[in-house]
C-alpha positions in Angstrom: -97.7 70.3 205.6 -95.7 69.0 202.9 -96.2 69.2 199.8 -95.8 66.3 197.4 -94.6 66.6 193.7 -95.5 64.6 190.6 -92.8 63.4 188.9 -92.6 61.9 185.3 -92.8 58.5 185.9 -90.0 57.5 182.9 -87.3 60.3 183.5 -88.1 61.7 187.3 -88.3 65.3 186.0 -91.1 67.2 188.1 -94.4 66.9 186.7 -96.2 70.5 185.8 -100.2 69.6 186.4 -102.9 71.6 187.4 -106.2 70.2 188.1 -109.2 71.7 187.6 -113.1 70.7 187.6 -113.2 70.5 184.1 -110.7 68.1 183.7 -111.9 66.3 186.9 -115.5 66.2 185.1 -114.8 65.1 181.4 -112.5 62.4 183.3 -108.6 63.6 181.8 -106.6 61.5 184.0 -103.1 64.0 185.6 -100.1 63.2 183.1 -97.7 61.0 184.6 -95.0 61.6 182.4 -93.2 64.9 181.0 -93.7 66.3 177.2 -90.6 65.6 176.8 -90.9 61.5 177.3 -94.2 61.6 175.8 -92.8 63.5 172.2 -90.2 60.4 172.0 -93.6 58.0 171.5 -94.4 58.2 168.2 -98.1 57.8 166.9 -99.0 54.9 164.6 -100.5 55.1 161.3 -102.8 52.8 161.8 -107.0 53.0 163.5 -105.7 49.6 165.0 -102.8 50.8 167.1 -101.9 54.0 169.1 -97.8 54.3 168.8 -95.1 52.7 166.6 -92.7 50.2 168.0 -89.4 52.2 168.5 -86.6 52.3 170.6 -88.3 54.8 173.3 -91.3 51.9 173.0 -89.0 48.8 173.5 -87.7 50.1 176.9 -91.0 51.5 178.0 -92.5 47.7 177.2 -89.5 46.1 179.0 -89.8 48.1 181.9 -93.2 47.4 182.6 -93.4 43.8 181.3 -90.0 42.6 182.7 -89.0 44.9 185.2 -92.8 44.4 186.7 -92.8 48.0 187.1 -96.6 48.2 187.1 -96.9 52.1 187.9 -96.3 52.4 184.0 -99.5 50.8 183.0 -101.1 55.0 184.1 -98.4 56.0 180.9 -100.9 55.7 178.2 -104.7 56.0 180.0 -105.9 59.1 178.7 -105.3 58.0 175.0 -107.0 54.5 176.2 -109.6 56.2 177.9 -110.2 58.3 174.9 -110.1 55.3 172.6 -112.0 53.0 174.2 -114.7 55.5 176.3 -117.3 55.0 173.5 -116.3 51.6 172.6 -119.7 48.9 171.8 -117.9 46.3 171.8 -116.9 43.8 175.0 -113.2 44.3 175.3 -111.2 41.4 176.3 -107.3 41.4 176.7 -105.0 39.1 175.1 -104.4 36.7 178.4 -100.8 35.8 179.9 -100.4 32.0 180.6 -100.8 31.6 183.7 -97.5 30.4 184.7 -96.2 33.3 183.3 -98.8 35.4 184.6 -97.5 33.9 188.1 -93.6 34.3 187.2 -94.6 38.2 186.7 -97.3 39.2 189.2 -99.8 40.7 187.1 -101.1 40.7 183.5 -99.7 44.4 181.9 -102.6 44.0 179.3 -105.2 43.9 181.8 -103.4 46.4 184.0 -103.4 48.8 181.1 -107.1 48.8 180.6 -107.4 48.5 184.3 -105.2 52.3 184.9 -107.8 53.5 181.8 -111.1 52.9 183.8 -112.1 50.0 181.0 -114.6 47.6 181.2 -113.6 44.0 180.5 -113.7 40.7 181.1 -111.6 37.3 180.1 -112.9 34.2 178.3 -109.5 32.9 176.6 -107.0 31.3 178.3 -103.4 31.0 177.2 -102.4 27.6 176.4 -98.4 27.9 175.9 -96.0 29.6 178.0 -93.7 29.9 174.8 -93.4 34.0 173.8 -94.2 35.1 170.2 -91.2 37.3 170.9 -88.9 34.2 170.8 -90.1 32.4 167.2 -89.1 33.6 164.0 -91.9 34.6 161.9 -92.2 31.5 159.7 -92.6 29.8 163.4 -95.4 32.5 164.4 -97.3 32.1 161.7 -97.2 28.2 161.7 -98.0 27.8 165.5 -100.7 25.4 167.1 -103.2 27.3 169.2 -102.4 29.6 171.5 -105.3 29.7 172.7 -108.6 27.8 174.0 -111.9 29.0 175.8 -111.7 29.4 179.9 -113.5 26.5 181.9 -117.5 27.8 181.3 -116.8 30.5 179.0 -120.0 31.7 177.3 -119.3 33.7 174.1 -122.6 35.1 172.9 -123.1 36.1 169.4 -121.7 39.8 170.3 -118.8 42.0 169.2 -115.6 41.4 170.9 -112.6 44.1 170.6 -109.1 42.3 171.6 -106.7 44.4 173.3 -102.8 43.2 173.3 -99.5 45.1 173.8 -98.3 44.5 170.5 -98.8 43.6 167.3 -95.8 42.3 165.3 -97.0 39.3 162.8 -100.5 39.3 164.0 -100.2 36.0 165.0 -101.4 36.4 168.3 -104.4 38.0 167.6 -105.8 35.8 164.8 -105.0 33.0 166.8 -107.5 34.8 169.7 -110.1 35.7 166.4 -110.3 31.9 165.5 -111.4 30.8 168.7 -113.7 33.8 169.9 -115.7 33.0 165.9 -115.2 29.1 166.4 -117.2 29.8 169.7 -120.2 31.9 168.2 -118.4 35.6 167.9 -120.7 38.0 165.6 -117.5 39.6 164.9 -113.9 40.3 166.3 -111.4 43.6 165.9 -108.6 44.4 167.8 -107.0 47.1 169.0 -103.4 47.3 170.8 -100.7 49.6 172.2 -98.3 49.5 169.7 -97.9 48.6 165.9 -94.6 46.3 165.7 
């Protein structure tokens, strides 16, 4: 029987894993890139964010975004995992417009938390297909709402934890806060990928 080998999943260099029960039981997901790849990720600064935006970042984000290469959402689960494992909160991700979410296949926030094992669920709905990525800041801060509440969403007077890619102005994400607070939020934080 053959065997098969793990390869990094960024530079195709074979992977060296070993499993073991007590990595099985304390739930540390295989690596699926090399130390190599990982040590060009650079950790943020910040409680709110796990990496800096860099050039490494920018072609990992376009390949998985863009490229719809959705194996690359398994990249960051163990520090997801570990992030979000004892999290109280109810985690929702930022959503894709749906169009978008069409033109694409698949939402990379949700498959992010999805390749982590976390719990979520979606009461926003994305109400422009324009990209953040495509205004200047003065436009991104001066945009009308995103954002509006899903058909029958319910938002109980809870915690809420936002989960996005990226976060460059903040925009985005305090567009996501007014609405989530408007609609009875105790409180909202957020949380994402990268710092921008």
């Amino acid at each position: 029987m053959n065997k098969i080998e793990s390869r990094c999943l960024l530079c195709s260099q074979p992977l060296k894993t070993t499993i073991s029960w007590k990595a099985f039981l304390t739930k540390q997901f295989s690596p699926t890139i090399c130390e190599k790849c990982s040590a060009r990720f650079v950790p943020a600064q910040s409680t709110t964010a796990l990496y800096q935006y860099n050039e490494t970042m920018r072609e990992y984000l376009h390949q998985l975004k863009f490229l719809q290469d959705v194996a690359l959402a398994k990249v960051f689960r163990q520090e997801l995992y570990t992030r979000f494992k004892k999290e109280k909160a109810i985690i929702l991700p930022i959503p894709m417009h749906p169009i978008k979410q069409q033109e694409r296949t698949f939402s990379h926030t949700e498959e992010l938390l999805k390749a982590a094992y976390i719990p979520y669920i979606q009461l926003l709905e994305k109400t422009t297909t324009e990209t953040q990525s495509s205004k200047n800041r003065d436009q991104r801060i001066h945009a009308s709402p995103l954002f509006r509440l899903k058909a029958g969403a319910q938002v109980e007077y809870k915690d809420y934890l936002l989960f996005d890619d990226i976060k460059t102005t903040g925009t985005t994400l305090k567009h996501a806060i007014e609405v989530l607070m408007t609609a009875g939020a105790k409180n909202v934080q957020y949380f994402t990928l990268i710092d921008g």
